[in-house]
N, C-alpha and C positions, 0 to 999 in steps of 0.2 A: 294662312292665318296661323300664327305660334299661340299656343296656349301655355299660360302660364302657371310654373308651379304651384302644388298646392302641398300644403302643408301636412306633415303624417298627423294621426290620431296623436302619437305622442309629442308631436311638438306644440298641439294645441293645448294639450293638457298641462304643460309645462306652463305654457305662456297663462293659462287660465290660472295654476296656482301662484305664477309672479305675480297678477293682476291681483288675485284675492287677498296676496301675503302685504302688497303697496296699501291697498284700502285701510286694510287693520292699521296699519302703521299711518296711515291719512285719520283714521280712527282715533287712534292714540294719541293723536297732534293735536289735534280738535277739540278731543275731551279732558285733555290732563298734559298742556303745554309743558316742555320743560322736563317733564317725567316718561322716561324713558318705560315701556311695558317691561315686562318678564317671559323671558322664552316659552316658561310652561303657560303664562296667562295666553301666549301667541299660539302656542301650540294647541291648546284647548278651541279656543276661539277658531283656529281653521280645522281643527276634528282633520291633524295630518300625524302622521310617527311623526317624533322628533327627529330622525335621520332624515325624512323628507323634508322637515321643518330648516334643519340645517342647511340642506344641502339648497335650497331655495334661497336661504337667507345668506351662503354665501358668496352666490351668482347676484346678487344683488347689491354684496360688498365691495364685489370685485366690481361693478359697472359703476361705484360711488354714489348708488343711490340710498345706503343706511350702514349706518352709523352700530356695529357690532361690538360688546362687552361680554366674553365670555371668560367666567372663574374656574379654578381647578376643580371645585365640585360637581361642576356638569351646569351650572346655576348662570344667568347671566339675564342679557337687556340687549334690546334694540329698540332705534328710533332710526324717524329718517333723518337721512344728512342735509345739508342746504338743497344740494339739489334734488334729491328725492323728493323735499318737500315744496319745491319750485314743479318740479315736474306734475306730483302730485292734485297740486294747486290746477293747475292745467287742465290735465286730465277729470277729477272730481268735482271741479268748480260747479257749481248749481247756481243759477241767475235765479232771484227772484223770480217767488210765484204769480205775484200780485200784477195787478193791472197793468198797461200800460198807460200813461201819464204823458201830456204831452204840454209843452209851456203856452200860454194862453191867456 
């Protein structure tokens, strides 16, 4: 019997901060369609350095899931791109809490 790889400490923590840096940005879709956040409003919100912040948000450029705006003053925006927010959707989706209902 082959036992299958397991993942190191750091690669879970990676994927844990892709996971958390997607939600904000499913966050931000949710709450204020259309309007892109602000890196420092992102960077606040995941309590990360901004170099971690970046460096998450570019691995995540590079896979076409967001939609990156950065200005020469260090200043910029992200949102997710279609398919981030396709994926997103996927992923976060919440079914109704409420009963089930049947036709009758």
């Amino acid at each position: 019997m082959t036992k299958e790889p397991q993942p190191d400490d750091a690669t879970q923590e990676i994927d844990q901060a892709l996971i958390a840096l997607l939600s904000l940005l499913w966050e931000a879709a949710q709450t204020s369609p259309g309007k892109p956040w602000s890196l420092a409003k992102l960077r606040k919100r995941s309590g990360v350095y901004m170099s971690t912040l970046m460096r998450n948000m570019n691995a995540l450029v590079s896979a076409g899931l967001v939609e990156l705006v950065k200005r020469d003053d260090g200043s910029g925006s992200a949102e997710l791109s279609v398919a981030g927010h396709d994926l997103c959707a996927a992923v976060f989706f919440q079914a109704p809490t409420g009963g089930m209902r049947t036709a009758g």
